[in-house]
MDAnalysis code that builds the backbone (N, CA, C; Angstrom):
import MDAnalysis as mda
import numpy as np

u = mda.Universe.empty(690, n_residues=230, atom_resindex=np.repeat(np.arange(230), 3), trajectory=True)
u.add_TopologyAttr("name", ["N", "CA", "C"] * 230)
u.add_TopologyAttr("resid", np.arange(1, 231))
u.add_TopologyAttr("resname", ["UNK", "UNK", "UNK", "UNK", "UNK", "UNK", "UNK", "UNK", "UNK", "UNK", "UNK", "UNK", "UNK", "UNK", "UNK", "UNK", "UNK", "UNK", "UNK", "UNK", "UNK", "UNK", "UNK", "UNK", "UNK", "UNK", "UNK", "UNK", "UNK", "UNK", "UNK", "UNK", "UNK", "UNK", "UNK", "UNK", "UNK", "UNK", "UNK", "UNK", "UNK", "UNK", "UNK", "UNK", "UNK", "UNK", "UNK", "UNK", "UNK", "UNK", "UNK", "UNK", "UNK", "UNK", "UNK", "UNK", "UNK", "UNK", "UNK", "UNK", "UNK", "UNK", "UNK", "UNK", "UNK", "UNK", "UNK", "UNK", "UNK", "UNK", "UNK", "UNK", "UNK", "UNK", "UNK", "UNK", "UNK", "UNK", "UNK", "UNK", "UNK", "UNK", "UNK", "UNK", "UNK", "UNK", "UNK", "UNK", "UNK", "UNK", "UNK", "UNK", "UNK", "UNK", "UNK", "UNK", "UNK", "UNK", "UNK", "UNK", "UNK", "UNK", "UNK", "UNK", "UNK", "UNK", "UNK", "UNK", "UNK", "UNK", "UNK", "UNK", "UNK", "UNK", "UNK", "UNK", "UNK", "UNK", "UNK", "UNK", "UNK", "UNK", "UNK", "UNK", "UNK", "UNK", "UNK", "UNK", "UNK", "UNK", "UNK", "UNK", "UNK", "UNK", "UNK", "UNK", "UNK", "UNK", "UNK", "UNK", "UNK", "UNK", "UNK", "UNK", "UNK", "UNK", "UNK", "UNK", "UNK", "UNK", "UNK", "UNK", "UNK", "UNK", "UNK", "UNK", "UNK", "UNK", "UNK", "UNK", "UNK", "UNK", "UNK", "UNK", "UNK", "UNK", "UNK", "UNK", "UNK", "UNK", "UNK", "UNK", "UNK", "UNK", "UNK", "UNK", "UNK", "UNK", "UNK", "UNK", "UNK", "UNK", "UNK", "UNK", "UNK", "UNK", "UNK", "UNK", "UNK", "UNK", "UNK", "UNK", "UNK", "UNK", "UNK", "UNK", "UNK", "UNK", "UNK", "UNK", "UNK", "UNK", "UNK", "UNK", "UNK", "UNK", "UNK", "UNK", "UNK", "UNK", "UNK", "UNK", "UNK", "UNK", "UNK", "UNK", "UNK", "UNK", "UNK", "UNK", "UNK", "UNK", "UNK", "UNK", "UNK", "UNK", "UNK", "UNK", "UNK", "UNK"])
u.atoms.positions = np.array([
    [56.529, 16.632, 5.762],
    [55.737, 17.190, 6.853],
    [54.279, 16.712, 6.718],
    [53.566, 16.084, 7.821],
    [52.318, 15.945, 7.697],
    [51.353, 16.748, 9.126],
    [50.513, 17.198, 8.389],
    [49.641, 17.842, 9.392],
    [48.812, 17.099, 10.078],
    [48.381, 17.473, 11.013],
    [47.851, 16.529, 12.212],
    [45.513, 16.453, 11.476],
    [45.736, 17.986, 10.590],
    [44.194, 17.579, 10.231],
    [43.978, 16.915, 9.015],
    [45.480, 16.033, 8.752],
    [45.239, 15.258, 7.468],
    [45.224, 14.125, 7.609],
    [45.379, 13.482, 9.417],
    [45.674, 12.256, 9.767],
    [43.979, 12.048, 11.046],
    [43.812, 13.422, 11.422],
    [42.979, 13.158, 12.402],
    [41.482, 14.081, 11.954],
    [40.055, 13.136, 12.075],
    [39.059, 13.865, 11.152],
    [38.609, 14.672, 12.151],
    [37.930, 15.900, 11.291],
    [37.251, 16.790, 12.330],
    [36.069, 16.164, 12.639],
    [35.443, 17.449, 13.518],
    [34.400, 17.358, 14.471],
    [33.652, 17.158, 13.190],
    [33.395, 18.035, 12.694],
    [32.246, 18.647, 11.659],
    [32.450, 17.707, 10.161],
    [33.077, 16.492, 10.032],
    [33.342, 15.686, 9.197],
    [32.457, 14.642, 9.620],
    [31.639, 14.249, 10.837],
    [31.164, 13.528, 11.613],
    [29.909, 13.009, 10.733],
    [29.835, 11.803, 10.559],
    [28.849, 11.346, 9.112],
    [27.752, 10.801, 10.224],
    [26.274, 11.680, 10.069],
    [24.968, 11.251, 10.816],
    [23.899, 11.223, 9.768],
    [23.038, 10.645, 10.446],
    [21.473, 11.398, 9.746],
    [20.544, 12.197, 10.547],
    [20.458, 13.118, 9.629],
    [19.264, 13.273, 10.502],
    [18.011, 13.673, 10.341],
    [16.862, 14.337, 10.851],
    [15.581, 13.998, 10.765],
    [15.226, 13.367, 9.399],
    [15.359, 14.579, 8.453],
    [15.065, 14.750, 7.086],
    [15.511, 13.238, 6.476],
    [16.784, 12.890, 7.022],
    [17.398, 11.947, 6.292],
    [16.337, 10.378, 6.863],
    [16.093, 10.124, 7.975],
    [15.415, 9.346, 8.287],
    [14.576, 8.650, 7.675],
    [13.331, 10.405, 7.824],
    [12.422, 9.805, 7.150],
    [12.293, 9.935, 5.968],
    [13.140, 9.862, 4.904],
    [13.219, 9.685, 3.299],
    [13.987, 8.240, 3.696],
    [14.645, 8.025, 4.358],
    [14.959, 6.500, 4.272],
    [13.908, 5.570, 4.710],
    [12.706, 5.872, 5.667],
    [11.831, 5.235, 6.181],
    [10.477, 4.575, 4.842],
    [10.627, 5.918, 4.207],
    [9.576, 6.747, 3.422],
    [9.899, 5.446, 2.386],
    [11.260, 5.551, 1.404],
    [11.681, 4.631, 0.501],
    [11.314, 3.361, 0.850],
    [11.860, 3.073, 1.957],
    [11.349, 1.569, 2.812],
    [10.028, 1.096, 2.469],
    [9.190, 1.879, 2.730],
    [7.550, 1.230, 2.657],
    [6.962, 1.336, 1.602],
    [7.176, 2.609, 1.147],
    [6.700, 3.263, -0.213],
    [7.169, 3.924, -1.270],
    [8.466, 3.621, -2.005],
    [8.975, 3.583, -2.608],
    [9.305, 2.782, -3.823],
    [9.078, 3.738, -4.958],
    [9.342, 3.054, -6.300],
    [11.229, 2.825, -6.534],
    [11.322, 1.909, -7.552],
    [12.735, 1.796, -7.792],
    [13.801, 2.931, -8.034],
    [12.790, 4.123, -8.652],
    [14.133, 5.370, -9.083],
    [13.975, 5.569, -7.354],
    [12.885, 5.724, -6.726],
    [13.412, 6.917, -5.688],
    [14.138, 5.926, -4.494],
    [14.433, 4.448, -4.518],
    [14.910, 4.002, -3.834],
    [16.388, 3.980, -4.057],
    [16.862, 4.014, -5.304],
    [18.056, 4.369, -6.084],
    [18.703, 5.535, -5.782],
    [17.485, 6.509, -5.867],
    [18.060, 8.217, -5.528],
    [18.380, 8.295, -3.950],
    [17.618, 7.541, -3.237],
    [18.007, 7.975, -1.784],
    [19.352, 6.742, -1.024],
    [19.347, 5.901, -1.484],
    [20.704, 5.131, -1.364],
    [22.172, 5.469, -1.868],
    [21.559, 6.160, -3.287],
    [23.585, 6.897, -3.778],
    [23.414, 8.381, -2.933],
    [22.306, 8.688, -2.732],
    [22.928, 10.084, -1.623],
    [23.458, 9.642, -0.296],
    [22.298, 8.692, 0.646],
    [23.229, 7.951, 1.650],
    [25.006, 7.571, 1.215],
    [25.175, 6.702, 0.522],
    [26.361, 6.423, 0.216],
    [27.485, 6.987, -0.619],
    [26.862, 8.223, -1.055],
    [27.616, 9.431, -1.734],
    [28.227, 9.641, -0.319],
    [27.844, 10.213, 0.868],
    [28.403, 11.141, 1.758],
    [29.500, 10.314, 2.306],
    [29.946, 8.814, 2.036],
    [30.720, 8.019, 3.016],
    [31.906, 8.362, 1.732],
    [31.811, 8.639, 0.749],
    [32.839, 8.986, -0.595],
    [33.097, 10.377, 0.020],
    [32.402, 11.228, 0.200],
    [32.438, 12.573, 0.195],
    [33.150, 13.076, 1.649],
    [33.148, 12.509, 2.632],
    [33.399, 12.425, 3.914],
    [34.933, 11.963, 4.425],
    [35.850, 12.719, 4.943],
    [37.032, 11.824, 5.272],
    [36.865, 11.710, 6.988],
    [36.800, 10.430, 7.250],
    [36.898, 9.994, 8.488],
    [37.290, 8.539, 8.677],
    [37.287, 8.384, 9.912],
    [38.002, 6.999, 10.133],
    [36.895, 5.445, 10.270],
    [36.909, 4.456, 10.116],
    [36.398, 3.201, 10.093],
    [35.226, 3.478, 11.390],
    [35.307, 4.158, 12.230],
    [34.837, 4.196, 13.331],
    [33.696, 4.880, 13.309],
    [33.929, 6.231, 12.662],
    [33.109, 6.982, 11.754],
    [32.186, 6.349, 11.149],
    [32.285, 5.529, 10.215],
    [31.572, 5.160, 9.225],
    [30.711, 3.816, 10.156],
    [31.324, 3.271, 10.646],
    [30.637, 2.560, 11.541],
    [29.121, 3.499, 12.622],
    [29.411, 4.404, 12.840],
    [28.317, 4.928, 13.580],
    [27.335, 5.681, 12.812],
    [27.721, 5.933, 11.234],
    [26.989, 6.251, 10.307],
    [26.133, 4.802, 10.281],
    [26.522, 3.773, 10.078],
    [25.683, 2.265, 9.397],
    [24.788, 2.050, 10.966],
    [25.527, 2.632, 11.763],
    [24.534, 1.947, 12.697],
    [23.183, 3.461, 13.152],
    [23.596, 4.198, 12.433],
    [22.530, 5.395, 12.553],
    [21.011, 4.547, 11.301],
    [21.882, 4.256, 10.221],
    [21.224, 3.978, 9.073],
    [20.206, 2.463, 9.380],
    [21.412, 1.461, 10.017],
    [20.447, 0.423, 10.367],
    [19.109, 0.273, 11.284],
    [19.574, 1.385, 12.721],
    [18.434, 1.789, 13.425],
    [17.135, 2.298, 12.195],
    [17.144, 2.774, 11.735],
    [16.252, 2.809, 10.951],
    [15.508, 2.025, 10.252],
    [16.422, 1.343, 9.510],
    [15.656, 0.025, 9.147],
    [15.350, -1.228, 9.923],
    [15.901, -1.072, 10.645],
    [15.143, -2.507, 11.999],
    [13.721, -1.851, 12.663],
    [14.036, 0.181, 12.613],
    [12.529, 0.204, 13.213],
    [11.034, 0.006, 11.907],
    [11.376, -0.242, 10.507],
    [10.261, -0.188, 9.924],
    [10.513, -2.123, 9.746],
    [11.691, -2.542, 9.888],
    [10.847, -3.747, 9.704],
    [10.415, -4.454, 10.773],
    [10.973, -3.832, 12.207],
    [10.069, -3.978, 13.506],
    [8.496, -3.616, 13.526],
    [8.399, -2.885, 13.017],
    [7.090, -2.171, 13.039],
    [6.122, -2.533, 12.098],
    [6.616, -3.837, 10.820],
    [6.001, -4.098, 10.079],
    [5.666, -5.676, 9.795],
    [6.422, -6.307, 11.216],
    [6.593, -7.763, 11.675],
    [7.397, -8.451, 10.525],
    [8.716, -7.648, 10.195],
    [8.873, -8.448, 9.006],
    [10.750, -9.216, 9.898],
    [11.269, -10.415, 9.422],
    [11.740, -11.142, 9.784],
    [13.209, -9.782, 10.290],
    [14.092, -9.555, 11.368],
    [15.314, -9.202, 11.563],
    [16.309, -9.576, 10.411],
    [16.742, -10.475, 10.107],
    [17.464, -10.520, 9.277],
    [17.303, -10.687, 7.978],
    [16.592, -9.785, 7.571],
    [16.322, -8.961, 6.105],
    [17.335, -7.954, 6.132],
    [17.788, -7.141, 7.260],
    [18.265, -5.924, 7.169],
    [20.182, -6.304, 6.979],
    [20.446, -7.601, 7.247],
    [21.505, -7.975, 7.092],
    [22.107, -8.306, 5.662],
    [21.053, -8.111, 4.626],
    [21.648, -8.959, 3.466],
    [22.617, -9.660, 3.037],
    [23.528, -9.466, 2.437],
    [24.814, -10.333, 2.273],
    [25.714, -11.048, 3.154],
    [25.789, -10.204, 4.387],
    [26.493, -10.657, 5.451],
    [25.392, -10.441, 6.565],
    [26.195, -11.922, 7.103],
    [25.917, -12.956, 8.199],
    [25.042, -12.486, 9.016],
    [25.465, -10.981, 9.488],
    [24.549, -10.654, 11.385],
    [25.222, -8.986, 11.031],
    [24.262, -8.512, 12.060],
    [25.046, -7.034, 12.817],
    [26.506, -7.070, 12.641],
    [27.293, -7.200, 13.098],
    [28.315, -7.410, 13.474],
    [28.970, -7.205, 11.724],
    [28.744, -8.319, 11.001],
    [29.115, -8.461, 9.650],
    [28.925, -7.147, 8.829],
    [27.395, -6.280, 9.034],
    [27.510, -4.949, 8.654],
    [28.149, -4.027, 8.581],
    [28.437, -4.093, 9.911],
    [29.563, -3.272, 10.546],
    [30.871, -3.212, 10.179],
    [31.389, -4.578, 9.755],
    [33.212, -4.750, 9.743],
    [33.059, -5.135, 8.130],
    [31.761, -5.446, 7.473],
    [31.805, -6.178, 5.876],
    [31.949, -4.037, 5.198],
    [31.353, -3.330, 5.759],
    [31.105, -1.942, 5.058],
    [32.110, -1.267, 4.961],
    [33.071, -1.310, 4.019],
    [34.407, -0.339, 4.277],
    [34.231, 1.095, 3.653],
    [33.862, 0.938, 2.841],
    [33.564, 2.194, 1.365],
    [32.194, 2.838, 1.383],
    [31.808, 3.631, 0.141],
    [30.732, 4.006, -0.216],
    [30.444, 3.052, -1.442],
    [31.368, 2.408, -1.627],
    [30.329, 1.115, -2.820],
    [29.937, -0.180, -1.841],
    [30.797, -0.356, -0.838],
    [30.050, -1.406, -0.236],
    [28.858, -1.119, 0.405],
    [28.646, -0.024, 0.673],
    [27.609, 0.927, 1.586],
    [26.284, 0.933, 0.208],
    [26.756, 1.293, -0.854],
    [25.559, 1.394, -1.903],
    [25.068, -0.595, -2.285],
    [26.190, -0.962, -2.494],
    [25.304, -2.337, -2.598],
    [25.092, -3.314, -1.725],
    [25.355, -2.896, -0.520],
    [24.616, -3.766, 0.943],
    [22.957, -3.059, 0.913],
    [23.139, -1.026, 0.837],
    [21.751, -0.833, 1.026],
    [20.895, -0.678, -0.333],
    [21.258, -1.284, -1.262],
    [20.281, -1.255, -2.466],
    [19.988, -2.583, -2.088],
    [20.622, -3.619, -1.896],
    [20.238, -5.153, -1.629],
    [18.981, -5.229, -0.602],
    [18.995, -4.538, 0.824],
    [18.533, -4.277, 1.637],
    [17.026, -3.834, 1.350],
    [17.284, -2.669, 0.789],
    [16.152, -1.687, 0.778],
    [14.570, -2.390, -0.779],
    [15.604, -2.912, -1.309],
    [14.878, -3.753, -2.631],
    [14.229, -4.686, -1.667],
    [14.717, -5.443, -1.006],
    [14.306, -6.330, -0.615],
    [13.305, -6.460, 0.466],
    [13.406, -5.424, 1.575],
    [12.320, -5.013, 2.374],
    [10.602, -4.219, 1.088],
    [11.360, -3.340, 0.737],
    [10.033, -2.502, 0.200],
    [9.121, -3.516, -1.083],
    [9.775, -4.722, -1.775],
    [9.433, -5.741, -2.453],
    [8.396, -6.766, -1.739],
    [8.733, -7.015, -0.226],
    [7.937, -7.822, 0.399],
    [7.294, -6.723, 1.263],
    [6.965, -5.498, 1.660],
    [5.909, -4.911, 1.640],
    [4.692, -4.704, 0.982],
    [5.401, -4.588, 0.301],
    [4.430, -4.189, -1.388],
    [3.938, -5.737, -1.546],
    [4.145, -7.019, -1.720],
    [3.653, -7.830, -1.662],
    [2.503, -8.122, -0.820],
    [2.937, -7.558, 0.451],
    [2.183, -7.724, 1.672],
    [0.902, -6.986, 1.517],
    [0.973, -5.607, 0.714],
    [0.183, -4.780, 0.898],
    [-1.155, -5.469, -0.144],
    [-0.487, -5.800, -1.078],
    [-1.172, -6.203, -2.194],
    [-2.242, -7.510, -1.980],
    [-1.440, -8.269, -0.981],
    [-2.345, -9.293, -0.539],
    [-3.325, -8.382, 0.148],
    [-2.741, -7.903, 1.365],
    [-4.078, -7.315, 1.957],
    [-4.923, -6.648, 1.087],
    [-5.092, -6.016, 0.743],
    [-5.733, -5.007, -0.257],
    [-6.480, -6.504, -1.041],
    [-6.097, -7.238, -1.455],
    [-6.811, -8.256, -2.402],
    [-8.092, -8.769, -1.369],
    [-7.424, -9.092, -0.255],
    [-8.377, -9.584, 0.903],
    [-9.411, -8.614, 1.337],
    [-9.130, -7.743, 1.889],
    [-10.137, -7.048, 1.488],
    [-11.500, -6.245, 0.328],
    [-10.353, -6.764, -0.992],
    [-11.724, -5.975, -2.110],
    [-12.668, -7.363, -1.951],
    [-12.051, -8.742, -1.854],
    [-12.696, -9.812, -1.540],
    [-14.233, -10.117, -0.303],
    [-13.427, -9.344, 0.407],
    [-14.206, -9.550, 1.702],
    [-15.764, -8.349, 1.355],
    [-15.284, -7.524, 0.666],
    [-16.245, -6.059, 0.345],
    [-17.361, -6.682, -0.786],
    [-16.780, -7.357, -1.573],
    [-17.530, -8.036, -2.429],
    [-18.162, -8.741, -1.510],
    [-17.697, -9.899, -1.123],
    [-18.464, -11.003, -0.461],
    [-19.485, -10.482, 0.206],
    [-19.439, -9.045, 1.210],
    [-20.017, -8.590, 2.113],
    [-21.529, -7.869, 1.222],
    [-21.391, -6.961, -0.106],
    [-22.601, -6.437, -0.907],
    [-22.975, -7.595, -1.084],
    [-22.421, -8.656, -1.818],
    [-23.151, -9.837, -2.835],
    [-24.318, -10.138, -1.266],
    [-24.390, -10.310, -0.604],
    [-24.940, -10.593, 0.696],
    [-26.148, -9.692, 1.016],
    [-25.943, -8.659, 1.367],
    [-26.338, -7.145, 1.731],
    [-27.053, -6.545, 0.686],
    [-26.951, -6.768, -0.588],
    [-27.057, -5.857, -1.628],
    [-28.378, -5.210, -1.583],
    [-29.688, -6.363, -1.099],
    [-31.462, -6.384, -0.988],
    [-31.464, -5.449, 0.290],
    [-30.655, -4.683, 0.988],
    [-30.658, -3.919, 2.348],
    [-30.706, -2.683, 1.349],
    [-31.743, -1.800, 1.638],
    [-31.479, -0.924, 1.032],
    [-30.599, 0.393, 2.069],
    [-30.693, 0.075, 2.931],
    [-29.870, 0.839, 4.181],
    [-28.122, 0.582, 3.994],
    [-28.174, -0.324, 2.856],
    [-26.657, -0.746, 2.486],
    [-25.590, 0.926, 2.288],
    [-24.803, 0.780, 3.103],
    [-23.830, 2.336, 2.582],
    [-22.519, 2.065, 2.716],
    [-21.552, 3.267, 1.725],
    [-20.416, 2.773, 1.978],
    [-19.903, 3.055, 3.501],
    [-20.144, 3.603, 4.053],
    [-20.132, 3.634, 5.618],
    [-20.433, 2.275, 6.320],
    [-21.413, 1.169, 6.265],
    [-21.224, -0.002, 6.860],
    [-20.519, -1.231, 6.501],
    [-20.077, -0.404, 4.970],
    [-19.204, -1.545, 4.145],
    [-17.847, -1.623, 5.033],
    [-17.391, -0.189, 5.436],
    [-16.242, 0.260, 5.604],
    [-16.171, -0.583, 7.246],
    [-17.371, -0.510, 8.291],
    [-17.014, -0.190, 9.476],
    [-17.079, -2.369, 9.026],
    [-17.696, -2.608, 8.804],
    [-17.423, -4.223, 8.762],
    [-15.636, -4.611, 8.379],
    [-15.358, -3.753, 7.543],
    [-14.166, -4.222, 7.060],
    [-13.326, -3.307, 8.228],
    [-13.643, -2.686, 9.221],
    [-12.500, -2.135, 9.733],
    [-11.632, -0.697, 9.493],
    [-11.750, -0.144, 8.349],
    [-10.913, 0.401, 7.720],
    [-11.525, 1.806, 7.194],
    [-10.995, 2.811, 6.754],
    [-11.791, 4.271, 6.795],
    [-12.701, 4.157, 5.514],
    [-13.629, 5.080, 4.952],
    [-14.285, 5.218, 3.825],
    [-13.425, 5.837, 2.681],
    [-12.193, 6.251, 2.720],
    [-11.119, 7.166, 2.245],
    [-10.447, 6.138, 1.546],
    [-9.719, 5.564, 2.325],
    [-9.122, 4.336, 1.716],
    [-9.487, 3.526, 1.201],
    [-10.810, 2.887, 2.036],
    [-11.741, 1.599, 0.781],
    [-11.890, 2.201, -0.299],
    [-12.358, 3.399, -0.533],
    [-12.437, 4.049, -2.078],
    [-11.463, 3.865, -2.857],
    [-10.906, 4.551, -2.489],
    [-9.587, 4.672, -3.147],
    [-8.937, 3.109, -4.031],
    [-8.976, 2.340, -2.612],
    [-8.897, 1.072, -3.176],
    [-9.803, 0.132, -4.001],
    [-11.054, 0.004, -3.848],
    [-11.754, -0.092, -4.303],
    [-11.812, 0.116, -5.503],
    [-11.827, 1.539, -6.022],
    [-11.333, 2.003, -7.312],
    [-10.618, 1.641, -8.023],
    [-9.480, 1.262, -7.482],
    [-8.251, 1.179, -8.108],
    [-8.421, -0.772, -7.912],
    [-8.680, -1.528, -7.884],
    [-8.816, -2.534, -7.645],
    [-9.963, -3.125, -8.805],
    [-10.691, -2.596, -8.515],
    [-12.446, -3.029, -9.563],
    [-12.461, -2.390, -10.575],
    [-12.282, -0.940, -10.915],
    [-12.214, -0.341, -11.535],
    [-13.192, 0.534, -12.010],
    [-14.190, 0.572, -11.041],
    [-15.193, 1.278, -10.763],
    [-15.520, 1.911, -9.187],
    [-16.120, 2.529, -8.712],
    [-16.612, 3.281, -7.414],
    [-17.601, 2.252, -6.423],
    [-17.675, 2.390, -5.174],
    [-18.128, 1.327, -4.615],
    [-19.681, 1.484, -5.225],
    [-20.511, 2.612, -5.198],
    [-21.700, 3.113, -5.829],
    [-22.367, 2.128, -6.974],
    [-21.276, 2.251, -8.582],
    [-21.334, 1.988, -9.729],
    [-21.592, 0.105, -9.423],
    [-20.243, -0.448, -8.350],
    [-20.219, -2.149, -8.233],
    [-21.764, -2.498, -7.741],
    [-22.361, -1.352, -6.745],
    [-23.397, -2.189, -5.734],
    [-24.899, -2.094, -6.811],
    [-24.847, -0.694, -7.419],
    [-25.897, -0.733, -8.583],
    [-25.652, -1.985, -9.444],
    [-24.846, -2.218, -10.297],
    [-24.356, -2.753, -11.376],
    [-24.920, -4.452, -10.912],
    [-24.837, -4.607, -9.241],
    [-25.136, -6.203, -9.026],
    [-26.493, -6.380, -9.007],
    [-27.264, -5.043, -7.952],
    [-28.697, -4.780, -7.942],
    [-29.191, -4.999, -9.191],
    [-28.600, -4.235, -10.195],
    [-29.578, -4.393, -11.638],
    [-29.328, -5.813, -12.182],
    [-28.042, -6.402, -11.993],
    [-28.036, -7.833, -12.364],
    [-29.237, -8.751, -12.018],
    [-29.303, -8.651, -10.288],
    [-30.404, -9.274, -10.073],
    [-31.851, -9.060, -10.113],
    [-32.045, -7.234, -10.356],
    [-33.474, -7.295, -10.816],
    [-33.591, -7.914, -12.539],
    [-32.605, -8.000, -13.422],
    [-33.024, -8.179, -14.536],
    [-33.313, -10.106, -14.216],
    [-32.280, -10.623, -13.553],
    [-32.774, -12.059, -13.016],
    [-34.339, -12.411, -12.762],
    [-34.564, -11.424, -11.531],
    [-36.388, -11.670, -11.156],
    [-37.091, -11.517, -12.232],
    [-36.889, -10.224, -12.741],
    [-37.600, -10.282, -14.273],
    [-38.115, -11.214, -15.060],
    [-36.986, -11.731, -15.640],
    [-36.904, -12.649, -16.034],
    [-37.165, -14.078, -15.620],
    [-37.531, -14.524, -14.539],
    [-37.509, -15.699, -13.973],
    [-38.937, -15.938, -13.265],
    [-39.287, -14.672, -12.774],
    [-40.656, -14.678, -12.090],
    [-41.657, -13.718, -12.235],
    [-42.945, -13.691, -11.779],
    [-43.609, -13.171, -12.508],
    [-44.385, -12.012, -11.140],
    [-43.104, -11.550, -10.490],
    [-43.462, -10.715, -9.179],
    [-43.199, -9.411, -9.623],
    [-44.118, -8.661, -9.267],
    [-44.136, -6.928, -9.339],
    [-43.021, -6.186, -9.205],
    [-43.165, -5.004, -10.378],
    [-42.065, -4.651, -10.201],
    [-41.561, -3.899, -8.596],
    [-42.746, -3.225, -8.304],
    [-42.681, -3.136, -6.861],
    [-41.910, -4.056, -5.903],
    [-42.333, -5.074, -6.014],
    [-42.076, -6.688, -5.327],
    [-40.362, -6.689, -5.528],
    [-39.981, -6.612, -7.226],
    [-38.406, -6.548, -7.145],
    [-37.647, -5.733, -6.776],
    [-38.062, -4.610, -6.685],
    [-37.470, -3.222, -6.430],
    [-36.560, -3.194, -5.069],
    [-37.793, -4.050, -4.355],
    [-37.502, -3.629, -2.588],
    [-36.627, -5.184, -2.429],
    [-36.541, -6.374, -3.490],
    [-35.657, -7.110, -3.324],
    [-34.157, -7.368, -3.642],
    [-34.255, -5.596, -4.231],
    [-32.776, -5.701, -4.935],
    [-32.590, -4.258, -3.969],
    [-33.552, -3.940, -3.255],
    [-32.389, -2.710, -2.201],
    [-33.385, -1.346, -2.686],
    [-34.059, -1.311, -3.071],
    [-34.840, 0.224, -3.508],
    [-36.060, 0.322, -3.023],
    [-36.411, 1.033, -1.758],
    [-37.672, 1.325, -1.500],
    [-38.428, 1.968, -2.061],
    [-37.999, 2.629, -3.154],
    [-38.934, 3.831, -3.832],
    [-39.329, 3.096, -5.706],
    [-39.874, 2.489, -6.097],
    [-39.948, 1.756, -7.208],
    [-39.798, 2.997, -8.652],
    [-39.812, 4.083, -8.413],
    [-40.166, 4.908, -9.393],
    [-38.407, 5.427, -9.528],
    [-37.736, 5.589, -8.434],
    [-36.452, 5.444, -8.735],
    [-35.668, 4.020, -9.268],
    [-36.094, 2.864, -8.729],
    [-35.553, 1.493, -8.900],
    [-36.030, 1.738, -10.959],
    [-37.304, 1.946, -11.253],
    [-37.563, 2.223, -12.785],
    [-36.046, 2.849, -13.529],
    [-35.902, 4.190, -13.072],
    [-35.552, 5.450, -13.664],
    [-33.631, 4.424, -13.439],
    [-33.261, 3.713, -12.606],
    [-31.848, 3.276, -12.450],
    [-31.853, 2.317, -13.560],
    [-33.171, 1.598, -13.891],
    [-32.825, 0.507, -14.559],
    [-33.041, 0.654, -16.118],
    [-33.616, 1.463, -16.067],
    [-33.703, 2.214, -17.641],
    [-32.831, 2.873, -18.362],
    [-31.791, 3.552, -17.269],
    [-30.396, 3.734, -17.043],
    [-29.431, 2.577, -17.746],
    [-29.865, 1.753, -16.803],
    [-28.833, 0.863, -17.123],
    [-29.476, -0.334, -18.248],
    [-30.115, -0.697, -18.987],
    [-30.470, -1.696, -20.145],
    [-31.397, -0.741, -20.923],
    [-31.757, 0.376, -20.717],
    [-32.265, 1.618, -22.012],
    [-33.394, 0.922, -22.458],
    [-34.335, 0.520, -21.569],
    [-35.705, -0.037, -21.227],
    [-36.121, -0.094, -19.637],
    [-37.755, 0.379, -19.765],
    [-38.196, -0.081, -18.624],
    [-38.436, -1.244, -18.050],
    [-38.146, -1.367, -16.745],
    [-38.304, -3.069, -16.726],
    [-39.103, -3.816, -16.701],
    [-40.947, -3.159, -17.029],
    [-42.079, -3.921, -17.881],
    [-41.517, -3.990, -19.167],
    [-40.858, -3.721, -20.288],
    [-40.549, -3.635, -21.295],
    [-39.197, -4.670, -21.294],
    [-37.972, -4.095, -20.501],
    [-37.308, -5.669, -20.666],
    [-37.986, -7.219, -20.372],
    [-38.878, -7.027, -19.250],
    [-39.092, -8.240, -18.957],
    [-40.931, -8.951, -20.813],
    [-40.891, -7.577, -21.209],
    [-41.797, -8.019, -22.410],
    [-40.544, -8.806, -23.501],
    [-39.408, -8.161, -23.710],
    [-38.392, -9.079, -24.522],
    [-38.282, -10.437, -25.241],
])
């Protein structure tokens, strides 16, 4: 004897994603380290093990899952057929996915491979820009109106994030880089010419000379009549 709900799947067996599931798959996509791209691919492909339904089923699961990933690598100009890995096209996804192991190593292949050339991507940008921020003080530095506010609006990008990056890039605060060049080049004039300290103060960005003193004494633990006596 066979029963008809051992041959035909229910309603409520019906394999989707949804919100939650999305965006932890979106989330992994862009910004995701290796465990949590691991953790959210064997739960995707746990449920196609866990699930009894028919080929058809599982087919409208991959194509729930692929919509997803065509919209972040739509959205991130990155080539269409990344999301295909092993096999050929759409189509190949679809009829190559039988299981939950083919399902785990089509989307570990997939998902490595998109969030790898993000992260590349990001890294360039981010390089281009600490570049461009530099280039832009080394320039600017004698402005004493210089702030991280016009650093930011030249480059485009918020004061939140240049920090952040910035930081994490140089390894100091935008503050610490723009002093640190200023005092480079007042200890230069110093040394090279025989113009007031007044005179250097306002050429390295400090209108007030009694502060430009008190930064640079700070920083070489002499005044800069006294370094430049050396």
């Amino acid at each position: 004897m066979v029963f008809i709900s051992d041959v035909e799947p229910q309603k409520d067996t019906l394999l989707h994603l949804d919100e939650k599931d999305e965006k932890e798959l979106s989330y992994v996509l862009k910004f995701g380290d290796e465990e949590m791209i691991q953790s959210c691919v064997e739960s995707i492909s746990g449920r196609m093990r866990q699930t009894k339904t028919m080929q058809s089923g599982f087919q409208a699961y991959i194509i729930d899952i692929l919509s997803v990933i065509l919209r972040v690598v739509q959205k991130n100009g990155l080539e269409e057929n990344i999301v295909f890995g092993k096999y050929a096209d759409y189509n190949g996804v679809l009829t190559g996915i039988r299981d939950s192991a083919d399902m785990q190593d089509w989307l570990c292949e997939v998902c490595f491979a998109i969030s790898g050339k993000l992260y590349r991507e990001r890294v360039g940008t981010t390089q281009t820009l600490i570049e461009k921020a530099k280039k832009y003080i080394g320039e600017n530095y004698a402005n004493s109106a210089l702030s991280l506010e016009m650093v930011c609006g030249y480059l485009h990008i918020s004061t939140a994030y240049f920090s952040t990056i910035f930081k994490k890039e140089v390894g100091e605060s935008y503050i610490s880089y723009l002093t640190a060049i200023r005092m480079e080049k007042a200890a230069e004039l110093l040394k090279e010419t025989d113009e007031k300290t007044y005179q250097i103060a306002a050429k390295v960005g400090y209108d007030e000379p009694n502060y430009f003193g008190y930064v640079f004494k700070k920083k070489f633990g002499v005044s800069p009549n006294k370094f430049r006596g050396k």
